[in-house]
Biopython code that builds the backbone (N, CA, C, O; Angstrom):
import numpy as np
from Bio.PDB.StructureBuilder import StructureBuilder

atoms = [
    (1, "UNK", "N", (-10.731, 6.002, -12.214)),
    (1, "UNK", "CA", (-11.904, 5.367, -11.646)),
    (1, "UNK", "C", (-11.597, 4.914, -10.220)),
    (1, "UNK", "O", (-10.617, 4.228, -9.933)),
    (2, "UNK", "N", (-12.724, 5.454, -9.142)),
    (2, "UNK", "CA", (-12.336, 4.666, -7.745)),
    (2, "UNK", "C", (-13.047, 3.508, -8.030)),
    (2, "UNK", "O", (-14.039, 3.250, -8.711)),
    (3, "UNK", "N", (-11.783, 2.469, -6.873)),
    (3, "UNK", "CA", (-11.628, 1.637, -6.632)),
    (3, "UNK", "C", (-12.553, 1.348, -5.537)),
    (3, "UNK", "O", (-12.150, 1.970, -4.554)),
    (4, "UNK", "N", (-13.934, 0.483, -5.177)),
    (4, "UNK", "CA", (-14.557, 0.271, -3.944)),
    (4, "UNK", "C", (-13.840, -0.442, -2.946)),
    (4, "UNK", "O", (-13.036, -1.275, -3.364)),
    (5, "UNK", "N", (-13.958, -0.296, -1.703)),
    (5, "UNK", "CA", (-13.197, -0.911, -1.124)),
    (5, "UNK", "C", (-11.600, -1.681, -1.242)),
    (5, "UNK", "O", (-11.425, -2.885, -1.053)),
    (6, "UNK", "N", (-10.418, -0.604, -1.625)),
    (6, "UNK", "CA", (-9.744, -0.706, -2.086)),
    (6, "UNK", "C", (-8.536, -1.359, -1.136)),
    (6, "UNK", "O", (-7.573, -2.010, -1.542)),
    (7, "UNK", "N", (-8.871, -0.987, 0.304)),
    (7, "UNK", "CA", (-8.256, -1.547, 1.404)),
    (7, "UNK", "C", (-8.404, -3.011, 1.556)),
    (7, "UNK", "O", (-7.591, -3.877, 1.877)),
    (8, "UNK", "N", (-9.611, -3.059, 1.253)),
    (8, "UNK", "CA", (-10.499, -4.669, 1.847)),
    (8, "UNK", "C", (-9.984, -5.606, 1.147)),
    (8, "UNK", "O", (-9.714, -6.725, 1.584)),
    (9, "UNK", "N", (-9.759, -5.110, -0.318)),
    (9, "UNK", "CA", (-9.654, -6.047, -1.321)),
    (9, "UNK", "C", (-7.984, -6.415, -1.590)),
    (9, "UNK", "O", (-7.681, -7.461, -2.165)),
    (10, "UNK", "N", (-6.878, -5.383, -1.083)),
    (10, "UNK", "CA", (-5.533, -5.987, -1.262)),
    (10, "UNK", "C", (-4.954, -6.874, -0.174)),
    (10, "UNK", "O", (-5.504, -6.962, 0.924)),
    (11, "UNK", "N", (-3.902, -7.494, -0.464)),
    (11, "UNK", "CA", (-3.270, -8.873, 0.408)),
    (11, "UNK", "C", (-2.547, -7.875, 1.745)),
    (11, "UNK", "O", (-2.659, -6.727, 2.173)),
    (12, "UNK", "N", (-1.953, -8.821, 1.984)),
    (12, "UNK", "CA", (-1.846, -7.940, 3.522)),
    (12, "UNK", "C", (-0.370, -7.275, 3.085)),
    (12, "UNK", "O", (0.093, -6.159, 3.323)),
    (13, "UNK", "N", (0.179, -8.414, 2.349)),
    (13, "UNK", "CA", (1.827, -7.833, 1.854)),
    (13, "UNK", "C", (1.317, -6.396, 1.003)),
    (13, "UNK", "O", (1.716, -5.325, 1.458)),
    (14, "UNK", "N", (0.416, -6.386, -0.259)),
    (14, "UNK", "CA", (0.043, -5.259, -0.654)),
    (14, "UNK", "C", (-0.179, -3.615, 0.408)),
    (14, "UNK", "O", (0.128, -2.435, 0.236)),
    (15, "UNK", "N", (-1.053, -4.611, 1.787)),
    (15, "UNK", "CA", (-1.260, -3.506, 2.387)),
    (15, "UNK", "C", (0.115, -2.711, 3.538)),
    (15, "UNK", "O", (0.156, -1.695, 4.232)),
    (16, "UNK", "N", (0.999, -3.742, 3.256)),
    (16, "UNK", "CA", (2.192, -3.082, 3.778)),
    (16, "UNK", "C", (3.303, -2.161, 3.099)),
    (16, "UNK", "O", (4.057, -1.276, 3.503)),
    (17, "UNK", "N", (3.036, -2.819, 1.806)),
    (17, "UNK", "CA", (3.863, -1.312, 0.852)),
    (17, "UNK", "C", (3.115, -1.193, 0.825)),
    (17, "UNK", "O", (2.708, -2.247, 1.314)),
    (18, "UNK", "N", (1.641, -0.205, 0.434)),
    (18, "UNK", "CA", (0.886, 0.987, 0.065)),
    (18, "UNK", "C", (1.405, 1.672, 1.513)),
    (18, "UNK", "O", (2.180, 2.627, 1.553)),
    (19, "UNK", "N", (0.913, 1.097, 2.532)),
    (19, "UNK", "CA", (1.583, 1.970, 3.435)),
    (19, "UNK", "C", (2.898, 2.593, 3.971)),
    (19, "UNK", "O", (2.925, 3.710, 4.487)),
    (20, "UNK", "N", (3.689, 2.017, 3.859)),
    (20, "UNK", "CA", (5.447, 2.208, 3.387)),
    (20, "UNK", "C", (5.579, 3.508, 2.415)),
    (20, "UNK", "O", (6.104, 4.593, 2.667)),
    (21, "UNK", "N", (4.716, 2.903, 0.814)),
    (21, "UNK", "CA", (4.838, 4.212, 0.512)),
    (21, "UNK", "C", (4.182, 5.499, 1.079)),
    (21, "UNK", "O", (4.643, 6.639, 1.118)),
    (22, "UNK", "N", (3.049, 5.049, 1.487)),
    (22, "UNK", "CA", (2.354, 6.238, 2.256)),
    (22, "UNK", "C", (3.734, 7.154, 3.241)),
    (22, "UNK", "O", (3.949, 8.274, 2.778)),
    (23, "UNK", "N", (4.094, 6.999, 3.746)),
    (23, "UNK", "CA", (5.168, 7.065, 4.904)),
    (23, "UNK", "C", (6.493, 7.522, 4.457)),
    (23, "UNK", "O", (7.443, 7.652, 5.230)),
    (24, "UNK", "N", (6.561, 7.879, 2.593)),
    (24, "UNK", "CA", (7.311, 8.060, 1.904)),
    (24, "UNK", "C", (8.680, 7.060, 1.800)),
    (24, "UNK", "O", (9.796, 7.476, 1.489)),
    (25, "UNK", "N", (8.449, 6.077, 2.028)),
    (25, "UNK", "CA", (9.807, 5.302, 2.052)),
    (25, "UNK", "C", (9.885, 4.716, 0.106)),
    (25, "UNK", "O", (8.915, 4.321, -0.541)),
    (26, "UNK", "N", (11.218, 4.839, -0.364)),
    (26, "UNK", "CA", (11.409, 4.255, -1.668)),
    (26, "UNK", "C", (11.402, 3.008, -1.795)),
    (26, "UNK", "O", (11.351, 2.488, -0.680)),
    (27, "UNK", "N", (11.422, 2.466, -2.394)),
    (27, "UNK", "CA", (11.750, 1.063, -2.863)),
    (27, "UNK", "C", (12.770, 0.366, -2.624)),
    (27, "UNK", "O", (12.733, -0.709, -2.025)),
    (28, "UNK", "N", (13.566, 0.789, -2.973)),
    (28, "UNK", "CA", (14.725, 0.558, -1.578)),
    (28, "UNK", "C", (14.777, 0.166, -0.561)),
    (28, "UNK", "O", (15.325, -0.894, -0.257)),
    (29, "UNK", "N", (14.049, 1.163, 0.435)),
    (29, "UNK", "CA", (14.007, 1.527, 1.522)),
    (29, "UNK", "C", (12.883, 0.625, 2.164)),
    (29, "UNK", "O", (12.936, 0.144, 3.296)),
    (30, "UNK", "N", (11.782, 0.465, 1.187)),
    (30, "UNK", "CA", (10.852, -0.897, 1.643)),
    (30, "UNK", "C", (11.531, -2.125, 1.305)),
    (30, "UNK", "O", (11.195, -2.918, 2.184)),
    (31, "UNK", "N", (12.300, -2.696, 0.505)),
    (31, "UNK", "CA", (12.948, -3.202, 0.483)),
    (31, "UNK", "C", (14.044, -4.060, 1.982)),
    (31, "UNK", "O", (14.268, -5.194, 2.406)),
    (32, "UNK", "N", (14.392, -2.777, 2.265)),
    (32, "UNK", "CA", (15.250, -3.091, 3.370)),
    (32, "UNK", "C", (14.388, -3.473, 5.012)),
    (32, "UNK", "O", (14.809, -4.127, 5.966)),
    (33, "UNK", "N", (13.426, -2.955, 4.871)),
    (33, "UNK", "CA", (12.186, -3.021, 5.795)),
    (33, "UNK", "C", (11.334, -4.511, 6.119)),
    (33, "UNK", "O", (10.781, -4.995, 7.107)),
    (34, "UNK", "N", (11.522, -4.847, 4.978)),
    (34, "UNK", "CA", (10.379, -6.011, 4.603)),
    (34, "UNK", "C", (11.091, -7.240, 4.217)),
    (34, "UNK", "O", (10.512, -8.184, 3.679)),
    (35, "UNK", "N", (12.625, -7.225, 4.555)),
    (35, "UNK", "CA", (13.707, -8.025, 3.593)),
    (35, "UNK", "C", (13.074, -8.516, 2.720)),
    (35, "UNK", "O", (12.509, -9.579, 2.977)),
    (36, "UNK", "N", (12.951, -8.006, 1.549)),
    (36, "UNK", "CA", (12.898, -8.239, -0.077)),
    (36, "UNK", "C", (13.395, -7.822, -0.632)),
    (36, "UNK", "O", (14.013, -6.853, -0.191)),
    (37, "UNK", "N", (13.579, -8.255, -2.320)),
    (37, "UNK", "CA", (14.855, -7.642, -2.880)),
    (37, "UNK", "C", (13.453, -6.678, -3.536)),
    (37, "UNK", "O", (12.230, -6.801, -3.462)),
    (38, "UNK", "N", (14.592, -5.480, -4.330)),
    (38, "UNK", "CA", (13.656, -4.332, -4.459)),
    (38, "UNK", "C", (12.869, -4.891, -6.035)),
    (38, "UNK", "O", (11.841, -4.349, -6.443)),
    (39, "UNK", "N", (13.381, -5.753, -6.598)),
    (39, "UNK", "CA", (12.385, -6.464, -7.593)),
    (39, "UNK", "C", (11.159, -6.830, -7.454)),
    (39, "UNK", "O", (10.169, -6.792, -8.185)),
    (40, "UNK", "N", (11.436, -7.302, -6.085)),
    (40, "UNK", "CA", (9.910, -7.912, -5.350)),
    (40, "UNK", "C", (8.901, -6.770, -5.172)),
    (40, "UNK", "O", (7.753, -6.800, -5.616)),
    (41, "UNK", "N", (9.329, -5.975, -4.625)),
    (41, "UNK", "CA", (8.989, -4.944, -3.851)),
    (41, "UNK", "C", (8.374, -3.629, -5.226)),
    (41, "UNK", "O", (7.444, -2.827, -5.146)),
    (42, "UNK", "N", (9.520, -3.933, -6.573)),
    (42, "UNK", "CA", (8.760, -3.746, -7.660)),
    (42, "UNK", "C", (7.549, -4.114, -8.043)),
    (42, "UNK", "O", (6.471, -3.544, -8.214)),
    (43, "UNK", "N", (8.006, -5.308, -8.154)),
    (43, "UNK", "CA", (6.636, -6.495, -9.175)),
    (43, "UNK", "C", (5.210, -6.033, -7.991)),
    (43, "UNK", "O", (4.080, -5.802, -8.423)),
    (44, "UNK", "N", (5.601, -5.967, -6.357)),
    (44, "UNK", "CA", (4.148, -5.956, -6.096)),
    (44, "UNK", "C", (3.334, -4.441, -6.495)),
    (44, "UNK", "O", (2.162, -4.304, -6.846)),
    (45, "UNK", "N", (4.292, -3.481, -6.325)),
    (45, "UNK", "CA", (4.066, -2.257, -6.811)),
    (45, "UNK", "C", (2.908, -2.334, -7.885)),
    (45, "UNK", "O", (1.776, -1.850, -7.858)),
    (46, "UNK", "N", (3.738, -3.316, -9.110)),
    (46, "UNK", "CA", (3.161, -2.761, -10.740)),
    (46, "UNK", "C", (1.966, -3.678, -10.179)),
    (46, "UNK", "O", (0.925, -3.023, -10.228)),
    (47, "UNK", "N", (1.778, -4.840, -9.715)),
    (47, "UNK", "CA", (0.193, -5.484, -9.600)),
    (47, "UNK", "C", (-0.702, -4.459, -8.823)),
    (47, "UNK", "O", (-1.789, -4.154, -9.315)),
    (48, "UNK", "N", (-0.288, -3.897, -7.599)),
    (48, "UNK", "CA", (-0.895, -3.150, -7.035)),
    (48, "UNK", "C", (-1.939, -1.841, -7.535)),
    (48, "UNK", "O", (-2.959, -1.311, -7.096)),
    (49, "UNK", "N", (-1.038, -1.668, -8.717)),
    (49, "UNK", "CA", (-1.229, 0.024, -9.775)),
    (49, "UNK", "C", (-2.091, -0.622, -10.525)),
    (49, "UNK", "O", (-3.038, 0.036, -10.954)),
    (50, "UNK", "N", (-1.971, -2.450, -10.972)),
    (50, "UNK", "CA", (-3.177, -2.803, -12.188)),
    (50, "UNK", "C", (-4.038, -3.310, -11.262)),
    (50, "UNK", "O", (-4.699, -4.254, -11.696)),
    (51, "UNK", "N", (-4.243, -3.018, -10.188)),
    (51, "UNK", "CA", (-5.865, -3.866, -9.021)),
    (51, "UNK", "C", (-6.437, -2.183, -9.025)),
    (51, "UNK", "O", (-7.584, -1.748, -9.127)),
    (52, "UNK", "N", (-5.504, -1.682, -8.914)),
    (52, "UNK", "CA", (-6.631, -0.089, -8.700)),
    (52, "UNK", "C", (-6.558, 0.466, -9.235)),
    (52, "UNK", "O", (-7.031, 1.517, -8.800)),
    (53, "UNK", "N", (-6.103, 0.574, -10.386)),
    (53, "UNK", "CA", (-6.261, 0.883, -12.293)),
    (53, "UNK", "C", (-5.451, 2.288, -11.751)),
    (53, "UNK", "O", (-6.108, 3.329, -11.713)),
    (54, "UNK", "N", (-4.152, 2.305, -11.371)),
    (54, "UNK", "CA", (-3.646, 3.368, -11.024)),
    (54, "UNK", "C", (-2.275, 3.027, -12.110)),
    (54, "UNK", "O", (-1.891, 1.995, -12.660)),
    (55, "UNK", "N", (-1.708, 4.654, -12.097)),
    (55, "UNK", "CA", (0.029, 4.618, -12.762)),
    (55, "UNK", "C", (0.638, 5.176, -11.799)),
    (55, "UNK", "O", (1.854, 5.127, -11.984)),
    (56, "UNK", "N", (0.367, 5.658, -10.908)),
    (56, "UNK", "CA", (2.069, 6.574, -9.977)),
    (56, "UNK", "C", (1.499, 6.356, -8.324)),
    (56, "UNK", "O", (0.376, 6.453, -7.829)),
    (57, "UNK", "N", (2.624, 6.072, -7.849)),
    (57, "UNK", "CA", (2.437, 6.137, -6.158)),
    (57, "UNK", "C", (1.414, 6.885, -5.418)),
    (57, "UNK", "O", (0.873, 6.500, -4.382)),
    (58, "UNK", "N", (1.173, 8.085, -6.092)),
    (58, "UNK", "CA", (0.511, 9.145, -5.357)),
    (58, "UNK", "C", (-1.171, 8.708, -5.420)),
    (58, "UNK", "O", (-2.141, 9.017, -4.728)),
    (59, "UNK", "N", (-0.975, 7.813, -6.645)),
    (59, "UNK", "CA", (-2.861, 8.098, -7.172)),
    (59, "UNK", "C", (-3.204, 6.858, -6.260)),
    (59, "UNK", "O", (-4.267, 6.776, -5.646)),
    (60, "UNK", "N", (-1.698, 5.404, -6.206)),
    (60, "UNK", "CA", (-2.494, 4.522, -5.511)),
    (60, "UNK", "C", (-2.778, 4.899, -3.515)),
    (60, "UNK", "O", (-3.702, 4.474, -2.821)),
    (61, "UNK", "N", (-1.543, 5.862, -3.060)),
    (61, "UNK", "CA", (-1.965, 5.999, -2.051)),
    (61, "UNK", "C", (-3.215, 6.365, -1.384)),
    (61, "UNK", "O", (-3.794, 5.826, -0.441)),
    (62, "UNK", "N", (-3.637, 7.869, -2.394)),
    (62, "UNK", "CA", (-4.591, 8.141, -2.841)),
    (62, "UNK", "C", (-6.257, 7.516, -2.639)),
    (62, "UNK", "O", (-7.227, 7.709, -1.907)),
    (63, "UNK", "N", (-5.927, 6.803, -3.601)),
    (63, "UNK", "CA", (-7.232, 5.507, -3.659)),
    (63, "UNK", "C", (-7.371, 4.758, -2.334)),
    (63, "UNK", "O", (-8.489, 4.727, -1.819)),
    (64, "UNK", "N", (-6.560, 4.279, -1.860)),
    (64, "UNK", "CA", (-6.213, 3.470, -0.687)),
    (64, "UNK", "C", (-6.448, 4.235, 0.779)),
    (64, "UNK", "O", (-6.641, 3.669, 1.856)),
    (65, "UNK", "N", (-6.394, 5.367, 0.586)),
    (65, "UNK", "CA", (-6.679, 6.443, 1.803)),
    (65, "UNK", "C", (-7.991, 6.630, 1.888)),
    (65, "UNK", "O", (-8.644, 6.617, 2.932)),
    (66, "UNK", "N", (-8.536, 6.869, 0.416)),
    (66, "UNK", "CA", (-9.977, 7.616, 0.612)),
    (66, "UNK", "C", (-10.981, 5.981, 1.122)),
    (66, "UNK", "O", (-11.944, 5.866, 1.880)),
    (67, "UNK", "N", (-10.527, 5.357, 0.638)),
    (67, "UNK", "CA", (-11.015, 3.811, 1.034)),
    (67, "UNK", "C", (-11.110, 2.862, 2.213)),
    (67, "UNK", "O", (-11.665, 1.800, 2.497)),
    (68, "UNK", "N", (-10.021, 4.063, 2.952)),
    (68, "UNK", "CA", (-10.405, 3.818, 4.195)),
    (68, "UNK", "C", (-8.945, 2.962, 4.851)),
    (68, "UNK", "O", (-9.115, 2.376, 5.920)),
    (69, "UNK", "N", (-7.670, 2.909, 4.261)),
    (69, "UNK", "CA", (-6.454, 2.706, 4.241)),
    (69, "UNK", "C", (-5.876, 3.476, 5.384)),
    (69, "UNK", "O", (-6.565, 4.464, 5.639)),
    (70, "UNK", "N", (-4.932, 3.351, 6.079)),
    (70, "UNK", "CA", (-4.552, 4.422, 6.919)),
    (70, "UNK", "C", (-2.726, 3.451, 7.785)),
    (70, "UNK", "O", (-2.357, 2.281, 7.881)),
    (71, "UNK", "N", (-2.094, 4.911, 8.231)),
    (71, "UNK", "CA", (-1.113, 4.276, 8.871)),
    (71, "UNK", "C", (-0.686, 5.458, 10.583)),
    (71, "UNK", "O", (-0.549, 6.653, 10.849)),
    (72, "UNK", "N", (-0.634, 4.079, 11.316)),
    (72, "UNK", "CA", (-0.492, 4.570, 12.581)),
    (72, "UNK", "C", (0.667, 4.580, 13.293)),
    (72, "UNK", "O", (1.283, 3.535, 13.082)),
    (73, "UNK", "N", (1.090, 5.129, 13.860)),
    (73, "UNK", "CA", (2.314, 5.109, 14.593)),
    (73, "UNK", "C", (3.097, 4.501, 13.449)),
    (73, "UNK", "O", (4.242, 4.472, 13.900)),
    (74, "UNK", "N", (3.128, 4.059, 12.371)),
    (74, "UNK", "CA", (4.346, 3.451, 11.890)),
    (74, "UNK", "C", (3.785, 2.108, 11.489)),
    (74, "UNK", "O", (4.422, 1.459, 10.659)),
    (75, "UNK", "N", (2.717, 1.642, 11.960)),
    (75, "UNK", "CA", (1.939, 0.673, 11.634)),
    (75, "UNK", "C", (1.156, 0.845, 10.938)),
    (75, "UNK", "O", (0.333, 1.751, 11.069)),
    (76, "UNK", "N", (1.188, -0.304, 9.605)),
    (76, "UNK", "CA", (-0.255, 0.055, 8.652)),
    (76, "UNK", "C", (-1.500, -0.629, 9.355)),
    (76, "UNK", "O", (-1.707, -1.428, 10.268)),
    (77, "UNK", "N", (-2.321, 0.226, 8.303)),
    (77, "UNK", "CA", (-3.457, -1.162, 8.960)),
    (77, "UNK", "C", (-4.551, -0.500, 8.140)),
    (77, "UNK", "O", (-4.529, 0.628, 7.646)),
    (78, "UNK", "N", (-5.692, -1.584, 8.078)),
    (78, "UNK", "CA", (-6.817, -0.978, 7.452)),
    (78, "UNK", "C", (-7.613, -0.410, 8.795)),
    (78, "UNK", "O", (-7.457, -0.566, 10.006)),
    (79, "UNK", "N", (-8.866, 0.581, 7.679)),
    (79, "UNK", "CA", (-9.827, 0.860, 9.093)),
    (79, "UNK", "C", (-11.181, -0.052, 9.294)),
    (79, "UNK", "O", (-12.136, 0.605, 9.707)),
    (80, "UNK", "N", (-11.405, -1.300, 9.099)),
    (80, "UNK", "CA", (-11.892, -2.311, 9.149)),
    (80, "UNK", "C", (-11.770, -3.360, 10.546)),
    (80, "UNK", "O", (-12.583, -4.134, 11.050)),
    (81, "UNK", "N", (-10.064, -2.915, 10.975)),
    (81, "UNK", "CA", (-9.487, -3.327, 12.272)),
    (81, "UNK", "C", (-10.017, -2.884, 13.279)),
    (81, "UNK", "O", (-10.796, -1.950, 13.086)),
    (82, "UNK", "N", (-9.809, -3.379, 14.783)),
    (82, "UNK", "CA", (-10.476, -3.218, 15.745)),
    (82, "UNK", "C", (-9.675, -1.629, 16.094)),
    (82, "UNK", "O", (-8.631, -1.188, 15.612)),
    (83, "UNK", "N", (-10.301, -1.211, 16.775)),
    (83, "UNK", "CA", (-9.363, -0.034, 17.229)),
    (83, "UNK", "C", (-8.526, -0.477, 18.599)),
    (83, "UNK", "O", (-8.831, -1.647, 18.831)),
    (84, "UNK", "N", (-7.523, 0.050, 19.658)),
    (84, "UNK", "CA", (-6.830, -0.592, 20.524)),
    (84, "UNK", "C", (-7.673, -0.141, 21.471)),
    (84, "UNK", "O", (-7.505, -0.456, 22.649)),
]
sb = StructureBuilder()
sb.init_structure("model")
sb.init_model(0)
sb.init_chain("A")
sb.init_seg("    ")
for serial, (resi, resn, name, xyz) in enumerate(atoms, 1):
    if name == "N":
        sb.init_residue(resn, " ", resi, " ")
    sb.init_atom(name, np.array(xyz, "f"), 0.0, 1.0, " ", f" {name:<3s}", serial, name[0])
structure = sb.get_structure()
């Protein structure tokens, strides 16, 4: 099931791993990015997958893209933001 406004509605930490993973980085690897331990970086994962009734990385990026989610230069951001 899509998620309406799936960008609008996650925290900003949410919207920085969806985009991380977007960008293919592991858990780990966001981890090391965001200094958190990768538990953290877990736990927001699994809330993230039960806000947009998703199970695997791909479906939440997915959801989060068509919604209008996006990442720039390396920067996330929603498309709700001003443009530069």
């Amino acid at each position: 099931m899509l998620v309406r406004n799936a960008s609008r509605t996650l925290s900003p930490r949410q919207e920085q791993i969806i985009g991380l993973i977007a960008l293919g980085l592991s858990d780990k690897e966001i981890s090391a990015r965001l200094a958190i331990s990768p538990h953290t970086v877990r736990t927001y994962l699994d809330r993230l997958y039960q806000h947009l009734g998703c199970r695997t990385r791909t479906h939440a990026v997915a959801l989060w893209l068509i919604e209008g989610g996006r990442v720039s230069a390396g920067i996330v951001r929603s498309s709700d933001e001003n443009e530069p």
